[in-house]
C-alpha positions in Angstrom: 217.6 184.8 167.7 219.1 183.8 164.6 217.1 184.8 161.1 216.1 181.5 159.8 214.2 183.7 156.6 217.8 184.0 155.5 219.0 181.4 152.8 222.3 179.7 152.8 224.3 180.8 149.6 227.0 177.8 150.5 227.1 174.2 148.6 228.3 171.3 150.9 230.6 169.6 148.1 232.3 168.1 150.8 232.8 164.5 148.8 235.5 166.6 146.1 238.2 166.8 149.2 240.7 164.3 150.2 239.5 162.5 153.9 236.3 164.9 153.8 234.6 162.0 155.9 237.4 162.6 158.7 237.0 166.5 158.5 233.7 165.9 158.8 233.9 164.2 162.3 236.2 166.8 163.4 233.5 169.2 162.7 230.7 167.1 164.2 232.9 167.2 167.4 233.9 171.3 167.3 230.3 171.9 167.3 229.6 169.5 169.9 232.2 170.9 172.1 231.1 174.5 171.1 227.4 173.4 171.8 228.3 171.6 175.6 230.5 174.9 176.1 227.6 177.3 175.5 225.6 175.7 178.4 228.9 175.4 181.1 228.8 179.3 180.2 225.3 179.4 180.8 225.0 181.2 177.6 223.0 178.7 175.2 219.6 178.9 177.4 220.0 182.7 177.4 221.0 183.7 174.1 220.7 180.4 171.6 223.3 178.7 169.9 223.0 181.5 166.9 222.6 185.0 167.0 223.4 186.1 163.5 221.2 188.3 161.5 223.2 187.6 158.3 224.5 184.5 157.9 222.8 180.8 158.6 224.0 177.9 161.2 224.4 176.0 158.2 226.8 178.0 156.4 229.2 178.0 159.9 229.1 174.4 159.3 230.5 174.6 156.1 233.2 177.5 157.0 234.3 175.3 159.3 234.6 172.2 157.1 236.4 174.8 154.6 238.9 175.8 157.8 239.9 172.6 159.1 240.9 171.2 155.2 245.1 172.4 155.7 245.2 170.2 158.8 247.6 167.1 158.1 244.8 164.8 158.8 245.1 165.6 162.3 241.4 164.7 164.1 242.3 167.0 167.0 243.1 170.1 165.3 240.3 169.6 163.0 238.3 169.2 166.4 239.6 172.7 167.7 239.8 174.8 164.2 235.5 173.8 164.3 234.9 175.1 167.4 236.9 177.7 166.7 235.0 179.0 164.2 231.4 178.2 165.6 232.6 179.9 168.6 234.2 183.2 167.3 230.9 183.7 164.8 229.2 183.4 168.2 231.4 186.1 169.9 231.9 188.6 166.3 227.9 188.9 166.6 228.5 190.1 170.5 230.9 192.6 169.5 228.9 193.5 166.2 225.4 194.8 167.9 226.0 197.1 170.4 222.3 195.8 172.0 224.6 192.7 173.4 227.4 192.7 176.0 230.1 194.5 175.8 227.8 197.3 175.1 229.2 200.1 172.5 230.7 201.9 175.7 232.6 199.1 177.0 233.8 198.3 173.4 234.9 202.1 172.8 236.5 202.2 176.3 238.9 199.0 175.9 239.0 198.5 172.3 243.0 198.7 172.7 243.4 196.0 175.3 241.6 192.7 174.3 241.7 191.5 178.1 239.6 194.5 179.6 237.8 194.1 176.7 237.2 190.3 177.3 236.8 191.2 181.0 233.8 193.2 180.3 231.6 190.5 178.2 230.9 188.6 181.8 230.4 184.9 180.3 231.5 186.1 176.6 234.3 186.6 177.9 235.3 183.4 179.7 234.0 181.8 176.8 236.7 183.6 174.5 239.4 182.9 177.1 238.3 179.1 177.1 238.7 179.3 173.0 242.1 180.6 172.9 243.5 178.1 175.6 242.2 175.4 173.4 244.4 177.0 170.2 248.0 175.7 170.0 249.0 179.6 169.8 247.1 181.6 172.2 248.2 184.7 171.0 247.2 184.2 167.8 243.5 183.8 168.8 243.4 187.4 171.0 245.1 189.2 168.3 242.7 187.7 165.8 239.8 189.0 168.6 241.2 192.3 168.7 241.0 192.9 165.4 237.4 191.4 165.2 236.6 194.4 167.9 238.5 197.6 166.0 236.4 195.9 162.6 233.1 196.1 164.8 233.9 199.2 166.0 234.0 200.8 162.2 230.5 200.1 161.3 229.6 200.7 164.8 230.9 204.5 164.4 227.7 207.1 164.4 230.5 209.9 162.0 232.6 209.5 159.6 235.6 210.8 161.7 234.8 207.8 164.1 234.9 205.4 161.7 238.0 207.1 160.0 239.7 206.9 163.3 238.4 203.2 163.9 239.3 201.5 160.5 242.7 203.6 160.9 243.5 201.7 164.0 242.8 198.7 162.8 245.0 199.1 160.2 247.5 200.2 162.2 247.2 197.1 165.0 246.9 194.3 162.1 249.9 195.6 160.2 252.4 195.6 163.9 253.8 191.8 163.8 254.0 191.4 159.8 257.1 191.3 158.3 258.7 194.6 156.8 259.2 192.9 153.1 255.0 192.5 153.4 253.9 195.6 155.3 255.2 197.7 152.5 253.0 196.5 150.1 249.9 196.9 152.4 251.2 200.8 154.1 249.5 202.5 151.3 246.2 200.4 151.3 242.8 202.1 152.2 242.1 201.7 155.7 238.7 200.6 155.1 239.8 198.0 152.2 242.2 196.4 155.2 239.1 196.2 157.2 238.0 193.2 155.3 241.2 191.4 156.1 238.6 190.7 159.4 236.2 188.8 157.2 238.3 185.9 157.7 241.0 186.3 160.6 243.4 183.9 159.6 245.2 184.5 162.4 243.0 182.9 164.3 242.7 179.2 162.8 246.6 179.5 161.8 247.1 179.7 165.7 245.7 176.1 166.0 249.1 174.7 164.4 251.8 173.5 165.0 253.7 177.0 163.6 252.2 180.3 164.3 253.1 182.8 161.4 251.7 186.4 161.0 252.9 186.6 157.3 251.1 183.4 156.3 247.8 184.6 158.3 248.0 187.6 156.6 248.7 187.0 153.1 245.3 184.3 153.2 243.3 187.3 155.0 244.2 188.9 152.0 243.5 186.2 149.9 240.0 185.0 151.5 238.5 188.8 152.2 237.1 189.5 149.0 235.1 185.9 149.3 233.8 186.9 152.4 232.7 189.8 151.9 230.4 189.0 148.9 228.9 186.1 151.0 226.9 187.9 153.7 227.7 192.0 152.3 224.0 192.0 151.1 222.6 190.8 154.4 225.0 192.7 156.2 223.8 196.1 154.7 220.1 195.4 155.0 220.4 194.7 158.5 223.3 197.9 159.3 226.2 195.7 159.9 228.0 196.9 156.7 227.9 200.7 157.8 230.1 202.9 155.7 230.0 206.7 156.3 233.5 206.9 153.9 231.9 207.4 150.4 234.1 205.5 148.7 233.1 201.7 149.5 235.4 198.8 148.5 235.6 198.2 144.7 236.3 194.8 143.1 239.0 196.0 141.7 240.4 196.8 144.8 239.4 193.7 146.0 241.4 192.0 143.3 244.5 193.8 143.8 244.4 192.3 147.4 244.4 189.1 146.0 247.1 190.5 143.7 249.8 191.1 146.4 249.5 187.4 147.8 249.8 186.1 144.6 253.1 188.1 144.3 254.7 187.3 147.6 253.3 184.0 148.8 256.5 182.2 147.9 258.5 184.7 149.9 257.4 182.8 152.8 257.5 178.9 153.7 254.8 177.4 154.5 254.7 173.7 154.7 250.9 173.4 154.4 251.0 175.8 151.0 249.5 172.9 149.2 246.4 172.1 151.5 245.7 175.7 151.6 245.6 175.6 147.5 242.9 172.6 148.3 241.2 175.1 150.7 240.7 177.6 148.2 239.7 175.2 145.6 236.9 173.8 147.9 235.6 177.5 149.1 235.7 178.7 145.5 233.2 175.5 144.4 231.1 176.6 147.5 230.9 180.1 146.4 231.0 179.5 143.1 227.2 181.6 142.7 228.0 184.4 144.4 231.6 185.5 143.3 232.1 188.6 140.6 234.0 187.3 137.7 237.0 189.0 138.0 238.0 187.7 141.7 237.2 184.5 140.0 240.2 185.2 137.8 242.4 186.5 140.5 242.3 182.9 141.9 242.9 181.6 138.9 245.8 183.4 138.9 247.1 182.3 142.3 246.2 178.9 142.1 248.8 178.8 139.1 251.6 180.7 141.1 251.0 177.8 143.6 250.9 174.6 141.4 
């Protein structure tokens, strides 16, 4: 069951975005659809509709109001980018505590192939395969899945040269489809700073569109990451989901020299929905505004003037 002691640190200032009372429906109706999914799975009477030790229902709702902002006004992809979110914080928990299907055996055994992987979670799994049908892009969803499994994997790892090995893989999967001109910039990153890049999976939401591109989904996992990570990091460590053997822990200035690189290349690539993403970050920086260090505040200061 889900920690209802813990306090959401998000602000629903839902009112400050463009047709917020259409985004709004489309999340009503993801996490309706999530919700009537659940029980076709059989998995809402035996597990609940949350299962997070770290983070509140509530502030899913709002993640997935912030995710369904660069959508063209489109109702239905609003509708899919909500559940997509309720439904992957729902299936990240699974793979996160190794007390739930697949087990941390299972999750070792196929952590390289998301399908065996998938097929070992019994109605999990279905479930996932259910959410990336409903994704424009498929393949965008399982890759974003596979990386949420190598992620779990690291702060799963009982020594540091299991972790080493985990967060190196991860690395080494995310960085496969992006584009040479990008992956140089990120070779020489710390595998276990890339491991927030799974905070967010952008990959996963940018696979509801109309275009699937890695380089976009990338560059705003590298943007988003440091965000995410000071939202539930607290919680995360108290209850030892934030497990890092590696003695040298992300730093904020690491953090900010992610956001540094996508500030740099962002208009290398086209992306016709640059401008709804800038209104993206604009609404999640409001809704985090308590919670963020000052200089990753300033980063995004800095990127929101590359993009205007």
């Amino acid at each position: 069951m889900a920690n209802e002691e813990i306090q959401s640190k998000l602000i629903g200032l839902y009112s400050t975005v463009p047709n917020y009372v259409k985004i709004l429906e489309g999340v009503e109706r993801g996490e309706t659809e999530y919700l009537k999914k659940l029980e076709e799975f059989d998995l809402l009477s035996r597990h609940s509709k949350h299962i997070s030790k770290v983070h509140t229902y509530d502030d899913v709702r709002v993640q997935a109001f912030i995710l369904s902002i660069p959508t063209d006004g489109d109702l239905d992809e609003m509708t899919v980018k909500s559940l997509l979110t309720f439904g992957t914080h729902f299936i990240d928990d699974f793979l996160d505590r190794p007390d739930l299907e697949p087990g941390l055996e299972n999750l070792v055994k196929n952590r390289h192939n998301i399908e065996k992987l998938l097929g070992s979670m019994g109605n999990v799994g279905r479930f996932s395969h259910f959410l990336a049908r409903r994704a424009r892009h498929p393949e965008g969803v399982y890759r974003g899945l596979q990386l949420m499994a190598y992620a779990a994997l690291s702060h799963l790892a009982e020594t540091k040269q299991e972790q080493e090995l985990y967060l190196e893989e991860n690395k080494q999967f995310g960085l496969q489809e992006i584009p040479e001109s990008l992956k140089r910039h990120l070779n020489n990153m710390r595998p276990l700073l890339y491991w927030l890049t799974k905070k967010t999976a952008q990959e996963i939401w940018i696979a509801c569109e109309p275009r699937y591109d890695s380089a976009i989904a990338e560059l705003w996992n590298l943007i988003y990451s440091p965000a995410l990570y000071f939202h539930d990091a607290d919680e995360e460590k108290k209850k030892g989901e934030l497990n890092f053997l590696i003695n040298k822990h992300p730093t904020i200035e690491e953090m900010v020299s992610m956001i540094n690189i996508a500030t740099n290349q962002i208009r290398n690539f086209d992306d016709v929905r640059a401008q709804q993403r800038l209104q993206q970050l604009s609404f999640l920086r409001k809704a985090f505004q308590r919670i963020l260090p000052t200089e990753i505040s300033q980063a995004y200061d800095r990127l929101e003037r590359q993009l205007l």
